[in-house]
C-alpha positions as CSV (number, residue, x, y, z in Angstrom):
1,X,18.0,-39.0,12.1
2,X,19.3,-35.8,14.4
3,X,22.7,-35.3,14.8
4,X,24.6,-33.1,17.2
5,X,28.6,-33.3,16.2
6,X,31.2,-31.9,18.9
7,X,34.6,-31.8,16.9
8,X,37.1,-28.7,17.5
9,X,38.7,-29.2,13.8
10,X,37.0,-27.2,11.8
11,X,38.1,-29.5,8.6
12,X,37.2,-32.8,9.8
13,X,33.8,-31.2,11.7
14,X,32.7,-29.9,7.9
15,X,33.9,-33.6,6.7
16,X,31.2,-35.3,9.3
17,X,28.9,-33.1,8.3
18,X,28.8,-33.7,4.8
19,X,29.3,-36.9,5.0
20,X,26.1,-37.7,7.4
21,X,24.0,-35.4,5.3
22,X,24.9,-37.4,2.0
23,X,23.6,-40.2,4.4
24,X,20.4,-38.7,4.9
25,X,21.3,-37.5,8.3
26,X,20.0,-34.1,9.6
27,X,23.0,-32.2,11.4
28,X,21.1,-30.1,13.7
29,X,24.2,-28.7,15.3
30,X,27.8,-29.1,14.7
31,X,29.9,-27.7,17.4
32,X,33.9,-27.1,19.2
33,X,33.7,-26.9,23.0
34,X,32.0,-28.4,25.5
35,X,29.5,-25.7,26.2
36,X,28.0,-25.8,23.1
37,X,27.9,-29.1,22.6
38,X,25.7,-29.2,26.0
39,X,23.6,-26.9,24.7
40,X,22.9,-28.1,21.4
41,X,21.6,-31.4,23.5
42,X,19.3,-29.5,25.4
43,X,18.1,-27.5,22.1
44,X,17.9,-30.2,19.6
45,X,16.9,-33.3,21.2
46,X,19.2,-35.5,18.9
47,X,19.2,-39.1,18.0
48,X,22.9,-39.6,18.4
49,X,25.6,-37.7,19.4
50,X,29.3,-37.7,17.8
51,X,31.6,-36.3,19.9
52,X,35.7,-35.9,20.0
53,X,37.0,-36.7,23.9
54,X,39.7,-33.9,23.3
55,X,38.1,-30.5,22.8
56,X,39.1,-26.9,24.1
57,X,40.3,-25.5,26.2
58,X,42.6,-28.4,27.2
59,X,42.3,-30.8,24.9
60,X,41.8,-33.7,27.5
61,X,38.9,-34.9,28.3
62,X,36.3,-32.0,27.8
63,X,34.7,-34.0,25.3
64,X,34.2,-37.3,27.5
65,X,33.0,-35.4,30.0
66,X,30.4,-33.5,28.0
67,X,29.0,-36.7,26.6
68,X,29.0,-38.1,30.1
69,X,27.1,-34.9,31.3
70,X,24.5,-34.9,28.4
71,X,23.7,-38.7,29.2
72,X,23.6,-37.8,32.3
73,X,20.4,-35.0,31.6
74,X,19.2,-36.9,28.7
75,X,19.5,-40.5,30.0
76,X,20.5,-43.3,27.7
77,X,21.7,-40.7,25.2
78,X,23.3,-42.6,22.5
79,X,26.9,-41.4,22.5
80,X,29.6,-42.3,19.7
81,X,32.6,-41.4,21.0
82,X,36.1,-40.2,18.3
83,X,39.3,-40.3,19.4
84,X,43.0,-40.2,17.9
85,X,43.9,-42.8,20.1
86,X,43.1,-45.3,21.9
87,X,41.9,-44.5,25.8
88,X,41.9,-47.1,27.7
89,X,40.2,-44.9,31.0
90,X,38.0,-43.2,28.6
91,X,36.7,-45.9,27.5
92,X,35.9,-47.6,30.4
93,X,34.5,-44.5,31.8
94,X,31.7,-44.5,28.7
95,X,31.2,-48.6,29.3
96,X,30.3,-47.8,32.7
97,X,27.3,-46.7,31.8
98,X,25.5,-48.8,29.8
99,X,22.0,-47.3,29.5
100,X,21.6,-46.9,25.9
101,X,23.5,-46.8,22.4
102,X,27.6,-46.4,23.1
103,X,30.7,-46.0,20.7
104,X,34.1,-45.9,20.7
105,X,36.0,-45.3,17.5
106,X,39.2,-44.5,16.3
107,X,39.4,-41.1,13.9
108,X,40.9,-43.3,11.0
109,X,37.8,-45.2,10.5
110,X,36.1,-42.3,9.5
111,X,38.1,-43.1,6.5
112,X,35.5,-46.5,5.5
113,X,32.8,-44.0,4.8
114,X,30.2,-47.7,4.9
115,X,31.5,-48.4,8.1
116,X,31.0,-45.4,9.6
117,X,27.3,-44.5,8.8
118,X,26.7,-47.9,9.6
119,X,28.2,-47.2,12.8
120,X,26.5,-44.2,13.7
121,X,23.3,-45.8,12.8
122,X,24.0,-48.8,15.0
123,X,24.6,-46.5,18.3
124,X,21.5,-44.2,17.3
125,X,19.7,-47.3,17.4
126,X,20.5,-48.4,20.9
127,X,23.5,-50.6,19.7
128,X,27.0,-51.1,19.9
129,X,29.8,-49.7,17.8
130,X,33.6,-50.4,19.7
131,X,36.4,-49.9,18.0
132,X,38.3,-53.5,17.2
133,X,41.5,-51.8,18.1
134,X,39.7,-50.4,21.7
135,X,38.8,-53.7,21.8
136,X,42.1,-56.0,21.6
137,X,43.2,-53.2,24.2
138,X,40.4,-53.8,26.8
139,X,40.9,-57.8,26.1
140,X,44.6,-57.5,26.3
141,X,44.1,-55.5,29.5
142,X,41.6,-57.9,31.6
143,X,44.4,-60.6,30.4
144,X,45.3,-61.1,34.0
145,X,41.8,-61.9,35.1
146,X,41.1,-65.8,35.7
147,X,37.8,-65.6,33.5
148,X,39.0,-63.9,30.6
149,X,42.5,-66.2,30.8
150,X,40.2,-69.3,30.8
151,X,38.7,-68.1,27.5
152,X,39.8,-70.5,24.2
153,X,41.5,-68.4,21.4
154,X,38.7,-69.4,19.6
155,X,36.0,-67.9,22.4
156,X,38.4,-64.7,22.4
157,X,37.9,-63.8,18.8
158,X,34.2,-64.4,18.6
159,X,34.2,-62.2,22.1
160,X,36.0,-59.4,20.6
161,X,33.6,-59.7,17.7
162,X,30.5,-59.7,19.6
163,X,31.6,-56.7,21.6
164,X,32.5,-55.1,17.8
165,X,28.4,-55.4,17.7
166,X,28.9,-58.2,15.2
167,X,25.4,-60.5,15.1
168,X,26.2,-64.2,15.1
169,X,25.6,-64.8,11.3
170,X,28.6,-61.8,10.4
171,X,30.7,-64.0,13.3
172,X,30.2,-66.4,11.6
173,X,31.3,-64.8,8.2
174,X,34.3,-63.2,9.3
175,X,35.4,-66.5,11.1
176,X,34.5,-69.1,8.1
177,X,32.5,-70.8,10.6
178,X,28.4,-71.8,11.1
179,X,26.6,-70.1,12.7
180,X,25.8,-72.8,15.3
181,X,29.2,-73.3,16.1
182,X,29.4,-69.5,17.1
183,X,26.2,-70.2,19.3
184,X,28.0,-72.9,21.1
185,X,31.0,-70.2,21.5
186,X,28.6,-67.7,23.1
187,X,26.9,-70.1,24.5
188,X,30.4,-71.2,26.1
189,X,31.8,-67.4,27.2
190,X,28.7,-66.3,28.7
191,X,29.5,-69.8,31.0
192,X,32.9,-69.0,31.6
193,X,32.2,-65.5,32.3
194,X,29.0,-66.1,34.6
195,X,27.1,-63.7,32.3
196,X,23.1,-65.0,31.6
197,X,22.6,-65.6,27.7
198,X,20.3,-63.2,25.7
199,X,18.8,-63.6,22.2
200,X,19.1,-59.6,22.2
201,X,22.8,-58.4,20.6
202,X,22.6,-55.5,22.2
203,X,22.7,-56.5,25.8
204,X,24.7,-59.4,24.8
205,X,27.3,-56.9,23.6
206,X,27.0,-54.5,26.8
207,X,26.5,-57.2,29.6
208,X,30.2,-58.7,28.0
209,X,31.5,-55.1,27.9
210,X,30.5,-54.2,31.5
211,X,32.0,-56.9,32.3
212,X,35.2,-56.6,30.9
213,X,35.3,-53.0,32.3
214,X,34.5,-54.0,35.9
């Protein structure tokens, strides 16, 4: 798997690196500005790209925009965004755009080394890797909307899960619950939230997460 990493601290930039290449990840570029990380796309066709949303010479949203740009040349890009905080624009600017693999992840979970790789390998894949925290925000956010109010506490867990990129049998894990009782939960939110059911996780995940961005 290619790699392109866009990270202006030079510390926690060597840290990726390492760690992704103990993973069996090839780092093919591992870059600080938004100009460079542009051009390592174009150079290196990567699998995935990692990328900070603050990078120089502001420290705004250089990042965010570069990934945007790159998906934009290189459609359905897979993009794991890192951030300090939690963004709520920036991440529904990435959601917006749901052609291919997205992430959104908070710099401390770089932390759960498993979690991580398993991540990136999830959004390299086409998948779905949001941050739980970037999660209870957007839920918390959409509170006011009559679909997502009519939602069961029950129906808002497995939701958050799903959007996590969880598959129904780790729902069903994390909750204590079968896995056919989670199927009647999605089976119920996708109702509530006049969203058409899919066997596929993926565009389960992104139809919910569109949705929750619109």
């Amino acid at each position: 798997m290619r790699v392109v990493i866009a990270e202006d601290l030079f510390l926690l930039r060597d840290g990726l690196t390492r760690l992704l290449q103990a993973h069996g990840m090839e780092v093919v570029a591992a870059v600080e500005t938004e100009a460079e990380l542009l051009a390592a796309v174009a150079a290196n066709s990567p699998d995935v790209v990692l990328v900070d949303v603050r990078l120089p010479p502001t420290f705004t949203d250089e990042g965010l925009r570069a990934a945007l740009e790159a998906r934009r040349v290189v459609p359905g890009l897979p993009v794991l965004v890192l951030s300090q905080y939690v963004e709520q624009l920036y991440a529904r600017e990435l959601l917006a755009d749901t052609d291919g693999g997205i992430g959104y992840l908070l710099k401390d979970r770089v932390m759960d080394s498993v979690q991580f790789v398993d991540a990136v390998r999830r959004v390299a894949d086409g998948g779905t890797a949001m941050d739980p925290e970037v999660i209870s925000r957007l839920l918390t956010h959409n509170a006011g909307n009559s679909a997502i109010a009519a939602l069961s506490p029950r129906e808002r867990e497995v939701l958050g899960l799903m959007a996590e990129g969880r598959s129904n049998a780790a729902i069903a894990q994390r909750l204590v619950i079968t896995e056919r009782a989670v199927a009647k939960h999605t089976a119920s939110i996708f109702l509530r939230l006049a969203l058409p059911p899919s066997d596929d996780d993926n565009r389960r995940v992104l139809a919910v997460l569109a949705y929750l961005n619109g």
